[in-house]
Each structure stands twice: as C-alpha cells, then as structure tokens.
C-alpha positions in Angstrom: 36.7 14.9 -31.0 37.8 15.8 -27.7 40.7 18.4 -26.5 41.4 17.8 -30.4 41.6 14.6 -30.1 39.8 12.1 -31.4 38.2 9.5 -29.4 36.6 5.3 -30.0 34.0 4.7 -28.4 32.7 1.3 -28.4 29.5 0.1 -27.9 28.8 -2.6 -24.6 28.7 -5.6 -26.3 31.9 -4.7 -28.1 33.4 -3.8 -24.9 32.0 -7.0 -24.0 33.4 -9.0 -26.9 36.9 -7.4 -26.5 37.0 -9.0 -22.9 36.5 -12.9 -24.1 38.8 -12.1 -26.8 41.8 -10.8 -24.9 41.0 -14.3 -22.7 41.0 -16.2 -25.8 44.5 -15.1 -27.1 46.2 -15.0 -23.8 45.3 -18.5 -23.5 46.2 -19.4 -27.6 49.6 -17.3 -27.3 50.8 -18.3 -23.9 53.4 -20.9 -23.2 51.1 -22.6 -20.9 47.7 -23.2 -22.5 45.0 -23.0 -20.0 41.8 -24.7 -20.2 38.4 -23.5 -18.7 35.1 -25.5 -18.5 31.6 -24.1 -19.4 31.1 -22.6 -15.7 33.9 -21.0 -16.0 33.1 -19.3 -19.6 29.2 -18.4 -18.0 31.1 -16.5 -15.4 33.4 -15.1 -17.4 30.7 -13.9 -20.2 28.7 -12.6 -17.4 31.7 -10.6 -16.2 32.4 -8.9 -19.2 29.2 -7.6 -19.7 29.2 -6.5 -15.9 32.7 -4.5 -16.9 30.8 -3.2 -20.4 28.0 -1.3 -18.4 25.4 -3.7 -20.0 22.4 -3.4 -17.3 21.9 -6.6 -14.7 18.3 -7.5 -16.1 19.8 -7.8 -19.9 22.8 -9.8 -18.7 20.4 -12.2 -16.8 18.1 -12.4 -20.0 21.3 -13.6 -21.8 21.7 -15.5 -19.0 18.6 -17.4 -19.0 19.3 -18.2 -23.3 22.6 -19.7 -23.0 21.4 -22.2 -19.5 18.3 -23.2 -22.2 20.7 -23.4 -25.4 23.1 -25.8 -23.4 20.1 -27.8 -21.6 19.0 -28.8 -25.4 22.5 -29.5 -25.9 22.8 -31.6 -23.1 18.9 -33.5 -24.1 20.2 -34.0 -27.4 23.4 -35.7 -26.7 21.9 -38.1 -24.5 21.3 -40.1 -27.3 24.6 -40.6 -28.1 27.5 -42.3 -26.5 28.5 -41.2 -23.2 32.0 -42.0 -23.8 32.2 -39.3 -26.8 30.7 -36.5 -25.1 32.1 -34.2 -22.1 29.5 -33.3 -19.7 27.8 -30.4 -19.8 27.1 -28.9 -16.6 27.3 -25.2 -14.7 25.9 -24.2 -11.9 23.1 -21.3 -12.0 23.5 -20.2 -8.4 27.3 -19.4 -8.3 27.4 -18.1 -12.2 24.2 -15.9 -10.2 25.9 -15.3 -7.1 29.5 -14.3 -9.3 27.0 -11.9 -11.4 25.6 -10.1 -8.7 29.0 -9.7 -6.4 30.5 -8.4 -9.3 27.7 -6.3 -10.6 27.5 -4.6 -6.8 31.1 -3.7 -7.0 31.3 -2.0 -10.1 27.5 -0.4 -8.8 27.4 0.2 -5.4 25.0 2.6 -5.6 22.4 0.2 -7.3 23.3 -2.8 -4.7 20.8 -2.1 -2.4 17.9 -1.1 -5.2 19.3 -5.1 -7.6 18.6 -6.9 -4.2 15.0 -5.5 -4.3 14.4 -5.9 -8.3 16.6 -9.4 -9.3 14.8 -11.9 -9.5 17.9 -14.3 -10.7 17.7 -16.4 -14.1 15.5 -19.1 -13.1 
C-alpha cells in the first residue's frame, strides 16, 4: 500500500506484454483492420520492452533469438512452394537503429555510456 492505497505493480515483461496486447485489440476491434509485417512486429516488440525498463543488452539477446527462430523458419520453408508462403524478411539494422533511438530517449543519461557498450544483435 501506498497513501492507503493500494498499488499493481507489474513486472517488465508484463508491462511488455500489455503493450503488444493493447496493439493487438486495437487492430481486432477497430473498424479499419490494420495489418503489420514482421519488421514492423520486431520494432514494435523491441519498443515495448524499451517502454518496460527491460535493460538494452536483454532486449538485444531477445533480439538475436527471434532473427535465428525466423531464419530456420525461412530455411525450412524453402522447401516448399513459393507461392504458399509470404516472405519472411526484416531488416536488423533499422529494427537496431529503431531500438537504440528509442532506448536513448527514454535514457538519455545512458546514451552516451550504450554507444560505448552495444555491440548490436549480429
């Protein structure tokens, strides 16, 4: 409790969470459905965790897993017909680049200490 009140406190990654799903209903509940492609969902993920407080280095680790999750994805469906599949592609540098801009905003303090320490997803 404080001020006898009481008070949630959520965790990051349920801070995290909340984020995609607020995006996820808007876009269910809406009028007009909107779409978004993979890059789109990287940047957005990334984003969230950013807002959450989660720390640069873990959201680049989580990073790093999804890029090699969707690159097996992407081996695996070569063997099937290219006219069933939508491509999967993304772009590390600007999911990277959208990261850090956004982590230096909500961190300005740290901006000049991440340029020193990142060493990006690759």
């Amino acid at each position: 409790m404080v001020g006898g009140e009481e008070v949630e406190i959520k965790l990051p990654h349920s801070v995290a969470n909340d984020g995609q799903r607020i995006r996820r209903d808007s876009r269910e509940y809406s009028l007009r459905w909107t779409s978004t492609n993979l890059q789109q969902e990287l940047i957005f993920s990334a984003l969230d965790a950013v807002d959450a407080g989660i720390a640069l280095d873990v959201i680049e680790e989580q990073l790093k897993r999804n890029y090699k999750m969707i690159d097996k994805l992407k081996n695996d469906n070569l063997t099937m017909s290219e006219e069933e599949l939508v491509p999967l592609k993304y772009n590390k540098k600007e999911i990277e680049n959208a990261l850090k801009e956004a982590y230096k905003e909500k961190h300005p303090q740290e901006s000049e200490d991440m340029k020193k320490q990142s060493k990006g997803c690759e």
